[in-house]
TORNUVEX-719486 format. One record per residue (C-alpha): residue number from 1; residue in three letters; x, y, z. Coordinates in pm, 1 decimal, m for minus. Layout:
<rs>
   pos   code          u          v          w
   NUM    ALA          X          Y          Z
...
</rs>
This chain:
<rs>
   pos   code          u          v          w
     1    UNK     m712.4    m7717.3      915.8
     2    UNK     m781.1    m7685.5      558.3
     3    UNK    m1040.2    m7761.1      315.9
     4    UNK    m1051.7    m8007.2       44.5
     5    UNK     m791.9    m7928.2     m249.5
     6    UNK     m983.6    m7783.2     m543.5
     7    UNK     m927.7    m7688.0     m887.6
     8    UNK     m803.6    m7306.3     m942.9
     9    UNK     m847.7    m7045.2     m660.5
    10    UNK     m956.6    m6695.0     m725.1
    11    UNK     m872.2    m6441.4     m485.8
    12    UNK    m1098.7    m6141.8     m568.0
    13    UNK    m1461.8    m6124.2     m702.4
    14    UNK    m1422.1    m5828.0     m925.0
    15    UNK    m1437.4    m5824.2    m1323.2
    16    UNK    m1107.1    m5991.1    m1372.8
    17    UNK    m1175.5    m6279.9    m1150.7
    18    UNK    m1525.6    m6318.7    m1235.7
    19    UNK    m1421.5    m6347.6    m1610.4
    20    UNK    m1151.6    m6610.0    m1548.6
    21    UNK    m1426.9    m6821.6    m1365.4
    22    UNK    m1649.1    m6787.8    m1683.9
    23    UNK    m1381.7    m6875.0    m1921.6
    24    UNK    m1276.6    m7178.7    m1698.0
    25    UNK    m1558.4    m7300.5    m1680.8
    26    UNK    m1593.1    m7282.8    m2069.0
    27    UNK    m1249.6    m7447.7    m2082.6
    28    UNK    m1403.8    m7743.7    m1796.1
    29    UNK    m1200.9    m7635.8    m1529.6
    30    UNK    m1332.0    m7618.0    m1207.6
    31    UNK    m1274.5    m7289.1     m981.3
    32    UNK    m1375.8    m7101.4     m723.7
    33    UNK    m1382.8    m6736.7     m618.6
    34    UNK    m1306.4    m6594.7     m284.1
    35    UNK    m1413.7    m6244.3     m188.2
    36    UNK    m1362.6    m6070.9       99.0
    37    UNK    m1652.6    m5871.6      129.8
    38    UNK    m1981.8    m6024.8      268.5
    39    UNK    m2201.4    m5867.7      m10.3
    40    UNK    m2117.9    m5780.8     m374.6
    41    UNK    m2279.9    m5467.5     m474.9
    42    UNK    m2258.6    m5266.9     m753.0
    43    UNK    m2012.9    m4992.3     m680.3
    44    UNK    m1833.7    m4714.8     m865.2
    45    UNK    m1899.8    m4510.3    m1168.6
    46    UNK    m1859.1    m4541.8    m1552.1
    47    UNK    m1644.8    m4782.9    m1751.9
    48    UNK    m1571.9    m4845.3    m2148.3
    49    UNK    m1552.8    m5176.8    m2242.9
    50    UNK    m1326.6    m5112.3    m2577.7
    51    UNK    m1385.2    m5367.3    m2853.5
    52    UNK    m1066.9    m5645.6    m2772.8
    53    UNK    m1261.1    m5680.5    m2441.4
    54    UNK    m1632.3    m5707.9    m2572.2
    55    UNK    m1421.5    m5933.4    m2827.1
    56    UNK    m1379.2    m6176.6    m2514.5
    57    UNK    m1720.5    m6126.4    m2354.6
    58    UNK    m1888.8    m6235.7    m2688.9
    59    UNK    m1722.4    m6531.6    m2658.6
    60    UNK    m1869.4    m6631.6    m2332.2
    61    UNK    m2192.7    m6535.2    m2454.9
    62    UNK    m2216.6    m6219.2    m2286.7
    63    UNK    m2292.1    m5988.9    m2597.1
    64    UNK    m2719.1    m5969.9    m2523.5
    65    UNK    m2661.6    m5916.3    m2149.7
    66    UNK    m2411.4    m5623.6    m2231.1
    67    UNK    m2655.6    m5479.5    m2454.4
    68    UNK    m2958.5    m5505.2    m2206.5
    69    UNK    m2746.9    m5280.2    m1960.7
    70    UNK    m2486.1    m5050.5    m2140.1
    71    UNK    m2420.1    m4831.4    m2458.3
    72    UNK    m2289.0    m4906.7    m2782.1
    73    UNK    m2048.6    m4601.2    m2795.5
    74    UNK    m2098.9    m4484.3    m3192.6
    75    UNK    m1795.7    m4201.7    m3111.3
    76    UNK    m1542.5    m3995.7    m2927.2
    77    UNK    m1481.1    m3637.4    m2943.1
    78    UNK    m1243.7    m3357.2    m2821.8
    79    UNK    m1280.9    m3009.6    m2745.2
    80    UNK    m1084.4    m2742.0    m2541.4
    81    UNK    m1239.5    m2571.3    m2211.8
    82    UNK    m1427.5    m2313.2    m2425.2
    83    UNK    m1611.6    m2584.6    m2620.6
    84    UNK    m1412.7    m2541.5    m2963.0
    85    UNK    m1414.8    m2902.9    m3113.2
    86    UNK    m1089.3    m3041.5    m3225.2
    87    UNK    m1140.0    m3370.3    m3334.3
    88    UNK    m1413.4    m3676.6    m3334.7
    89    UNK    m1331.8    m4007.7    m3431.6
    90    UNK    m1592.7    m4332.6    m3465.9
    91    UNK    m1599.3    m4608.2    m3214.0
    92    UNK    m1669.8    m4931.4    m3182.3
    93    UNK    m1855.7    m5078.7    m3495.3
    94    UNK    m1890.9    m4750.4    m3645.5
    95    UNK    m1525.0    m4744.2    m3678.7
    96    UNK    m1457.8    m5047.0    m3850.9
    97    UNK    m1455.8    m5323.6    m3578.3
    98    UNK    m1610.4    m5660.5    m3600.1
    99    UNK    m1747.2    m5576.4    m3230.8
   100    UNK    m1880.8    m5327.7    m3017.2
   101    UNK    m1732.7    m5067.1    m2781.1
   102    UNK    m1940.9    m5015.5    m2467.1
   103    UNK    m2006.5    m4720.6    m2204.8
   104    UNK    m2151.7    m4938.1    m1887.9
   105    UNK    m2158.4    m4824.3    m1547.8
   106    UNK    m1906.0    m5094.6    m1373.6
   107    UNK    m2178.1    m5172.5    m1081.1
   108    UNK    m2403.0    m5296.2    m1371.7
   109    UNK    m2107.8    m5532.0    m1578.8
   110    UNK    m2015.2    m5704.2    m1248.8
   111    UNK    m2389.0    m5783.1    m1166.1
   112    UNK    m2423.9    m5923.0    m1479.7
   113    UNK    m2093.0    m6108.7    m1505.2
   114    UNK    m2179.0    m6219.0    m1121.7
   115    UNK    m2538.7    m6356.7    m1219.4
   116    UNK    m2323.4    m6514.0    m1516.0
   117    UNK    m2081.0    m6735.0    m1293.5
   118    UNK    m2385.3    m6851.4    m1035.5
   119    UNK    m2557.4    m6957.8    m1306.3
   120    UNK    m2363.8    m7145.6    m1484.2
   121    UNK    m2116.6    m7252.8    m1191.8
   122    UNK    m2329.5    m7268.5     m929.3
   123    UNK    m2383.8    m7078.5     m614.6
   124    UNK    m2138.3    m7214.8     m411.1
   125    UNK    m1884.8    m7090.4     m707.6
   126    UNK    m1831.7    m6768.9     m532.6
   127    UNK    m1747.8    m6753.2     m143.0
   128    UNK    m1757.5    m6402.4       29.1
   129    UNK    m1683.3    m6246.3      319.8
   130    UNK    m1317.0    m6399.9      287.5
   131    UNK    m1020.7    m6152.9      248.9
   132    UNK     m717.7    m6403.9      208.8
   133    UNK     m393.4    m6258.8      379.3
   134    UNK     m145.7    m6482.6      235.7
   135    UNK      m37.4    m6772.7       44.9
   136    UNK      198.7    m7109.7       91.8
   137    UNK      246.2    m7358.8     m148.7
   138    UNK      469.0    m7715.7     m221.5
   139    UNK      536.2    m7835.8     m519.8
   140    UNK      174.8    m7910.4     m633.1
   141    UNK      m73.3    m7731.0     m420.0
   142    UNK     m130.1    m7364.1     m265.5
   143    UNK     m263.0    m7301.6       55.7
   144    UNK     m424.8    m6912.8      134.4
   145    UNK     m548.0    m6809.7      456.9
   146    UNK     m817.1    m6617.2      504.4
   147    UNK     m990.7    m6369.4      772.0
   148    UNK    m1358.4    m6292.1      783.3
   149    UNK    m1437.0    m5848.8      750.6
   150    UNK    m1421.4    m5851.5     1141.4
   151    UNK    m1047.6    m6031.9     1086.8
   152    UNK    m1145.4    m6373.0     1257.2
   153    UNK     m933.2    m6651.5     1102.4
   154    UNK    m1143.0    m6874.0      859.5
   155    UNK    m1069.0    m7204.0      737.6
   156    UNK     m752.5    m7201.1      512.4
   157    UNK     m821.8    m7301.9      163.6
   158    UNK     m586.1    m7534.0      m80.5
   159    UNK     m597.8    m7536.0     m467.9
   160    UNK     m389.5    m7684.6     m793.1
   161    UNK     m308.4    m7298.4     m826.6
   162    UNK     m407.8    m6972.9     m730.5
   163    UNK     m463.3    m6632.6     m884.3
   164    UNK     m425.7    m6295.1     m684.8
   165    UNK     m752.9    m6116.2     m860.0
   166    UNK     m738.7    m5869.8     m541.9
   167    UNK     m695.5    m5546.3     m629.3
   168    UNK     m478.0    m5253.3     m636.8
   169    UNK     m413.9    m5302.4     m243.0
   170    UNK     m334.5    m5709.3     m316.2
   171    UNK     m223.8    m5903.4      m45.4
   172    UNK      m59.9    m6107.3     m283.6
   173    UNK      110.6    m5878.9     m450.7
   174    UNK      276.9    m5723.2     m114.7
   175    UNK      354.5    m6090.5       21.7
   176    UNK      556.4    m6107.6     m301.3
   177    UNK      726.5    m5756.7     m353.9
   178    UNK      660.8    m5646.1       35.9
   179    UNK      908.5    m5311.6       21.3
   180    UNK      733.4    m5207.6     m319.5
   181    UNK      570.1    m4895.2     m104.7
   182    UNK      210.5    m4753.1     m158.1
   183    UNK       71.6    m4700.9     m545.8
   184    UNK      289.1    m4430.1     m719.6
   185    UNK       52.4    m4090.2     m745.5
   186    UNK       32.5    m3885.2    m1044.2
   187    UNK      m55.1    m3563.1     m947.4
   188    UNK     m406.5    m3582.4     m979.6
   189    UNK     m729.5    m3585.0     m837.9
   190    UNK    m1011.2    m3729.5    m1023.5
   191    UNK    m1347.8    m3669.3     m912.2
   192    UNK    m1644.1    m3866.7    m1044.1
   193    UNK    m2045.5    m3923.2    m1048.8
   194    UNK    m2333.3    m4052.1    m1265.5
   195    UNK    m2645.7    m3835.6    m1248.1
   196    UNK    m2983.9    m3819.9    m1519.1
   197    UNK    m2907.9    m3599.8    m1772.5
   198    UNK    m3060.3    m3540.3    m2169.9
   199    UNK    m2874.2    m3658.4    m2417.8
   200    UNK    m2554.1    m3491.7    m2593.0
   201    UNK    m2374.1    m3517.1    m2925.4
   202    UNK    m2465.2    m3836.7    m3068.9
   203    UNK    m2656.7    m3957.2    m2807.0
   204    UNK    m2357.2    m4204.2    m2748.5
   205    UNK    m2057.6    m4035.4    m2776.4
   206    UNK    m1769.8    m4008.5    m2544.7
   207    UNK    m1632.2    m3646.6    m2511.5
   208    UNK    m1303.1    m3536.8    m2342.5
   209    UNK    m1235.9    m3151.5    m2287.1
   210    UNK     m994.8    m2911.5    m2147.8
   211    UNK     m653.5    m2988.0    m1974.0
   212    UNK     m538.6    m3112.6    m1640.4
   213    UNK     m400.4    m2751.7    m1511.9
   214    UNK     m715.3    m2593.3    m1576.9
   215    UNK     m943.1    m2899.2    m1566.5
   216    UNK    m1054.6    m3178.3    m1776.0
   217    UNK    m1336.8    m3345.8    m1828.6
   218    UNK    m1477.3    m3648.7    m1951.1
   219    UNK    m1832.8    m3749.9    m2029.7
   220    UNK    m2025.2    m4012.7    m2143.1
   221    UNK    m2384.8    m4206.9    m2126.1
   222    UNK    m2388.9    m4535.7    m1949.5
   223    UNK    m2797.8    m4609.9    m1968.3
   224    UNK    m3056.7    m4539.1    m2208.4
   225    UNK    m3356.1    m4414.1    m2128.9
   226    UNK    m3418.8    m4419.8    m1758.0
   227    UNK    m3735.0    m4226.8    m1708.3
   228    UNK    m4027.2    m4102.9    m1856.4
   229    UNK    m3826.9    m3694.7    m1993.0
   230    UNK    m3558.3    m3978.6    m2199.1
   231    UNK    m3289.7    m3921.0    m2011.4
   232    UNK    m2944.3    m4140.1    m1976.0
   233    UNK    m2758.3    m4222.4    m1703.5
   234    UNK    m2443.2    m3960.3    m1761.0
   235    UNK    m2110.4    m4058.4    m1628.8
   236    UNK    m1850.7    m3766.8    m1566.0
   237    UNK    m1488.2    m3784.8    m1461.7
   238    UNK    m1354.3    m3433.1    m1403.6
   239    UNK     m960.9    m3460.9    m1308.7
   240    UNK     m743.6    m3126.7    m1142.4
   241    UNK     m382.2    m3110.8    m1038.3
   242    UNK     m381.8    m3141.2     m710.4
   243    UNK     m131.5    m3204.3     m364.6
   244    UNK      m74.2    m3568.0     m277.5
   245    UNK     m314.5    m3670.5      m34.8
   246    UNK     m239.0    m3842.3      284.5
   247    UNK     m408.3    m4132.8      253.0
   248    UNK     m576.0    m4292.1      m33.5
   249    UNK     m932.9    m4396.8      m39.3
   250    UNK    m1155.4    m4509.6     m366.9
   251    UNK    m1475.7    m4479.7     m200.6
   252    UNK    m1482.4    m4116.1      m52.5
   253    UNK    m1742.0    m3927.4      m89.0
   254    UNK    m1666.2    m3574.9     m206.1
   255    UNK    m1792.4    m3166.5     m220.1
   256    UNK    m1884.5    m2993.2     m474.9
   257    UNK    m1661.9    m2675.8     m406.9
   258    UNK    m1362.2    m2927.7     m378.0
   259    UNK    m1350.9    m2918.2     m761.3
   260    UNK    m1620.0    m2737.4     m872.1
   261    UNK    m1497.7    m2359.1     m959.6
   262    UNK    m1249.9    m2462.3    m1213.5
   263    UNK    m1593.3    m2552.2    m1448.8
   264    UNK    m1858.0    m2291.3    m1333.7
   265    UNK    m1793.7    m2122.2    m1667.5
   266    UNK    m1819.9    m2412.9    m1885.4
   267    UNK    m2137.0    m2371.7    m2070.2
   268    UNK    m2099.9    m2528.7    m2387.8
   269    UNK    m2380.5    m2543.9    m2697.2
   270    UNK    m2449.1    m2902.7    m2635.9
   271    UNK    m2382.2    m2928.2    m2270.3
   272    UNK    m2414.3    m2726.0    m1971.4
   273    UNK    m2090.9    m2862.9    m1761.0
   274    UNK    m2147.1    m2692.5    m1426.4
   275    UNK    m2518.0    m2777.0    m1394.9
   276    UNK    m2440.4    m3153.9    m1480.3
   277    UNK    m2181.6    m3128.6    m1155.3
   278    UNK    m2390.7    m2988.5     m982.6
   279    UNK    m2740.0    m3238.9    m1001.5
   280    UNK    m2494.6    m3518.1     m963.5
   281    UNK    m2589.2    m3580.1     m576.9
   282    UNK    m2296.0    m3762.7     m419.1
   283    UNK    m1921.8    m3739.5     m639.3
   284    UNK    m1689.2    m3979.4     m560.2
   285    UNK    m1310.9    m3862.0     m522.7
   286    UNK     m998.5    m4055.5     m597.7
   287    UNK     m654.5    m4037.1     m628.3
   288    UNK     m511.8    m4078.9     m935.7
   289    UNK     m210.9    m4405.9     m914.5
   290    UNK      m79.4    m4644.9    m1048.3
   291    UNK      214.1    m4896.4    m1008.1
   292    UNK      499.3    m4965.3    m1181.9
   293    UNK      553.4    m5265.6    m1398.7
   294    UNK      739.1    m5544.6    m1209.0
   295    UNK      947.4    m5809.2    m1368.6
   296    UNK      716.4    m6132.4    m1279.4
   297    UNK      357.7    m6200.3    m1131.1
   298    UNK      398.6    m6523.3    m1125.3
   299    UNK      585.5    m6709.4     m771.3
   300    UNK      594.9    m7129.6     m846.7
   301    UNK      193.1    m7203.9     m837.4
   302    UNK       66.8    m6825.4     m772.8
   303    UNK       m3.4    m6546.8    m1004.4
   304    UNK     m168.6    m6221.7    m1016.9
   305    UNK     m421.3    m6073.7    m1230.8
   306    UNK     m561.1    m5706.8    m1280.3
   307    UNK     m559.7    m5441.2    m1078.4
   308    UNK     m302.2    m5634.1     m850.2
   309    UNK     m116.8    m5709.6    m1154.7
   310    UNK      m94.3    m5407.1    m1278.8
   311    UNK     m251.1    m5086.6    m1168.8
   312    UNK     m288.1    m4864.5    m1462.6
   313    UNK     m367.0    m4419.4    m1516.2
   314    UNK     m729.7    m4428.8    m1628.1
   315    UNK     m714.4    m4258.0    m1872.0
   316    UNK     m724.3    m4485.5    m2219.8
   317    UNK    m1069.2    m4691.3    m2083.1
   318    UNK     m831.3    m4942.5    m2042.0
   319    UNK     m820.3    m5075.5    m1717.8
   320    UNK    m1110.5    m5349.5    m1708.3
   321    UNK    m1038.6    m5429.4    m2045.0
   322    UNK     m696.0    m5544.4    m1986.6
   323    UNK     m811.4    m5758.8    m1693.7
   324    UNK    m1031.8    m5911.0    m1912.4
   325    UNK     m774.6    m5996.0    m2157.2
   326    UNK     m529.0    m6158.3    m1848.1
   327    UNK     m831.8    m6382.7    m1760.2
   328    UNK     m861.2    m6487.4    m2151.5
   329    UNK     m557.6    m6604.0    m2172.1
   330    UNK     m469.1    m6790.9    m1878.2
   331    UNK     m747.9    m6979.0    m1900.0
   332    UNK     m585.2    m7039.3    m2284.2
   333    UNK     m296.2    m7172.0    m2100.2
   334    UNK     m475.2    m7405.1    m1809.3
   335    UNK     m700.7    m7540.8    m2115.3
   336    UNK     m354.3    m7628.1    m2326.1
   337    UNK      m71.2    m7665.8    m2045.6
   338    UNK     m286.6    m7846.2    m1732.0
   339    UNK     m287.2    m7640.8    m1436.3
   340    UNK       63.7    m7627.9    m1355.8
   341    UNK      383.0    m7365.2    m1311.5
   342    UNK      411.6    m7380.8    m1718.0
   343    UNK      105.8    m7238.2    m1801.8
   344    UNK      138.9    m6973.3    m1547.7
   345    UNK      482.1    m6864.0    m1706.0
   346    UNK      327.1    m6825.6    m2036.9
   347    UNK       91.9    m6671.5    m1913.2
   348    UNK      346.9    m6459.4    m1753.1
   349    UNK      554.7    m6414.6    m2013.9
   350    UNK      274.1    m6256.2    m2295.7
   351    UNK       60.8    m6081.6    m2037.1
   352    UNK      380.8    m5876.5    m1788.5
   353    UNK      529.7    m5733.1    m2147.5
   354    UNK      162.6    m5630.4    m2288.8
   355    UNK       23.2    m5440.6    m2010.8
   356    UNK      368.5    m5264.9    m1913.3
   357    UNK      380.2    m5140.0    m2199.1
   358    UNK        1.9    m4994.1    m2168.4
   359    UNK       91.2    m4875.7    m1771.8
   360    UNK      357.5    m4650.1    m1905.8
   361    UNK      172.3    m4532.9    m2228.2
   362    UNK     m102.9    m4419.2    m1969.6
   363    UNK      126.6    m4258.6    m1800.3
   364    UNK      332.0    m4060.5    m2147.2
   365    UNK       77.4    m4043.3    m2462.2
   366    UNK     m243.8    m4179.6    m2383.9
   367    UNK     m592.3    m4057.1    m2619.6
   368    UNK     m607.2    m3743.2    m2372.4
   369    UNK     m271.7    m3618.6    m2547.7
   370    UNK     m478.6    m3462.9    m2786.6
   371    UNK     m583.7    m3223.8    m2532.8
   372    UNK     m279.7    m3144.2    m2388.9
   373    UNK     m126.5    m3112.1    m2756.7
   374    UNK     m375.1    m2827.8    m2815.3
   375    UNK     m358.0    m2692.5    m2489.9
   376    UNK       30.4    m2636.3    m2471.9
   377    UNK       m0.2    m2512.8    m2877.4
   378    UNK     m244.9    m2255.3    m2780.9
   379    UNK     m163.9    m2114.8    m2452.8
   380    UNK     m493.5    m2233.7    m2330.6
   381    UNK     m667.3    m1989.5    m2555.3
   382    UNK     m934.7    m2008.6    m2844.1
   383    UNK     m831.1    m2062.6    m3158.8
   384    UNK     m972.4    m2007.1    m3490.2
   385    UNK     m931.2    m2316.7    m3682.5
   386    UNK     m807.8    m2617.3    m3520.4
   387    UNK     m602.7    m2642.5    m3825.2
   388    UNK     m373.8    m2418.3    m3763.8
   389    UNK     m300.2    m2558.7    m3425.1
   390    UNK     m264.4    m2892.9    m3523.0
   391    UNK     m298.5    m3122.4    m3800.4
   392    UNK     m598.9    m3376.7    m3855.0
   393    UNK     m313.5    m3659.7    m3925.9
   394    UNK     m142.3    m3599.2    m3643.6
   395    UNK     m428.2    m3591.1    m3429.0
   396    UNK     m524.2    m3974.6    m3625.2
   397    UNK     m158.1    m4084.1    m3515.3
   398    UNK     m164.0    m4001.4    m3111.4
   399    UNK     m519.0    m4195.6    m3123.5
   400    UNK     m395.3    m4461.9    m3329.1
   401    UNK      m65.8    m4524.9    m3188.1
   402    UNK     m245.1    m4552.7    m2789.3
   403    UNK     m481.0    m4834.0    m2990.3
   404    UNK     m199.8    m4989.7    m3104.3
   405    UNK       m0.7    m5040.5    m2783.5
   406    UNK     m335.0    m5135.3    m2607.3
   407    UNK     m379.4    m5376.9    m2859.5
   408    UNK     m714.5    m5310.1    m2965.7
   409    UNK     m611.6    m5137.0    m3339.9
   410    UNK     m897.2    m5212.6    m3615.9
   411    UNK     m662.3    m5413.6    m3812.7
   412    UNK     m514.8    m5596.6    m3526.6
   413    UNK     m823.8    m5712.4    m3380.6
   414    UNK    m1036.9    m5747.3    m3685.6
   415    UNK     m687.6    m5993.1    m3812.8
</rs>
């Protein structure tokens, strides 16, 4: 038994599927969104919305919400393990762009995209408690089935066409390329938390330090003043080589002396590493994987989006932004090509080539190649001037070149 034929169907409620809804719905085509867990919440850690992204979100409107919740990022900054600075760049407006770069804490950008879609399509827009297991489809319709968390069958749903916004683990994606295997790992273990901490640097700034061997670490703010002493909300990402684990898991709760003794000497001027670890309360650990680029997402009247499209390293704050950018344009296509296997090609065809090419610069030169750059030129010892490790141009260029595969270069976007 089905239900009544509908529009576009959205497998997945995370940011890429809740931005296609909103720019369908700009574009007057009616969608829905099915998610398979029962509740929504706000989940996971720290996020940069770079400016091609908040590009988008202005678009829908979305600029004033963004504000009320995240950081305008004003710069980024590297340093080695021993807190010698090597180079800071500007961000965002204060680089040049036309709009904003945000630090956001990802729970907080799908609440607000979330309240965004009921809104303004209604509260029966978004369906949970519905994780779809499949797909069939004829020559104008697609059918998904669907189980409820306990795995009960549910009513099968049919739709014009439907989008696999499902994740890294996308039962879409398998029913279509079912020997590709589990994500590929990198050798990595990232571990991650937000905790209250005072202010750094700029106040908004983005900092990146050390090297995987002996540990890196990124931090950034994500909220603005969230007590009475003026502290943020700081977000951390501290990433080790370590063994491939046996199983993968994005919600694991970690210890402290997991990953902690490779910082417990970083006291820096402007931060105190260690004692930011250690008053985050519960770090989350996760392996770091990705996939690698496949020729097509797109099967007759069924596509994929995102994560399930195409798993990225995150390690260029790249990752949401590039699902945002899939969920721009094929709601471009719907709006000029009708809701058929044409629009899903183009959409194939521009989208597959753009974020392949991102996947594997993650993987080979992302911004972090600054760090390992200085960290292979100096033996993973202080220097005296950066200078005469490295070159401020060339430091420019491996920044630069990552914003021009990503697409988000000043003159690109700003053109």
């Amino acid at each position: 038994m089905t239900q009544a034929k509908s529009d576009v169907m959205i497998i997945g409620g995370g940011i890429g599927g809740l931005v296609l809804a909103l720019s369908l719905h700009q574009k007057g085509i009616a969608c829905r969104i099915f998610e398979a867990v029962r509740e929504i919440r706000a989940v996971g850690a720290g996020i940069n919305l770079l400016p091609h992204a908040v590009k988008e979100l202005d678009d829908l409107g979305l600029l004033p919400a963004l504000d009320a919740v995240g950081i305008r990022t004003k710069d980024a900054s590297y340093f080695n393990r021993y807190g010698q600075h090597i180079y800071t760049e500007p961000a965002g407006i204060d680089a040049g762009y036309q709009w904003p770069q945000f630090s956001i804490h990802r729970g907080d950008l799908q609440e607000l995209l979330l309240k965004a879609v009921i809104e303004r399509l209604g509260p029966d827009a978004v369906i949970t408690g519905h994780r779809c297991t499949g797909v069939d489809q004829t020559e104008d319709s697609v059918t998904a089935h669907f189980v409820d968390p306990d795995g009960n069958a549910l009513l099968d749903q049919t739709a014009a066409v439907a989008i696999g916004a499902d994740g890294i683990k996308s039962a879409i994606r398998k029913q279509f390329y079912p020997n590709e295997g589990e994500p590929v790992y990198a050798g990595l273990t990232i571990w991650r938390g937000v905790t209250p901490y005072k202010p750094f640097l700029s106040g908004a700034n983005t900092i990146r330090a050390g090297w995987m061997n002996v540990g890196k670490i990124m931090v950034y703010p994500i909220r603005n003043n969230i007590d009475a002493e003026g502290n943020q909300l700081m977000n951390w990402v501290a990433t080790l080589e370590r063994p491939k684990p046996e199983t993968y898991d994005w919600n694991k709760v970690a210890k402290h002396e997991d990953f902690f003794d490779a910082y417990k000497d970083w006291h820096f001027d402007w931060l105190d590493v260690p004692d930011l670890l250690m008053k985050t309360e519960k770090p989350l650990v996760f392996p770091m994987v990705d996939r690698d680029p496949v020729p097509t997402w797109t099967f007759g009247r069924v596509t994929l989006l995102g994560d399930a499209a195409h798993p990225m390293y995150p390690r260029g704050s790249n990752g949401a932004g590039q699902s945002i950018l899939d969920a721009r344009y094929l709601a471009n296509q719907f709006a000029e090509k009708g809701l058929t296997p044409a629009a899903l090609q183009a959409y194939d065809k521009e989208r597959v080539a753009a974020t392949s090419k991102v996947v594997l610069m993650n993987r080979k030169n992302p911004p972090d190649a600054i760090l390992r750059e200085v960290h292979e030129r100096t033996g993973d010892k202080p220097f005296d001037k950066i200078e005469d490790v490295i070159s401020n141009e060339e430091l420019a260029e491996i920044s630069q070149g990552y914003k021009r595969v990503a697409g988000f270069h000043q003159e690109q976007l700003n053109r």
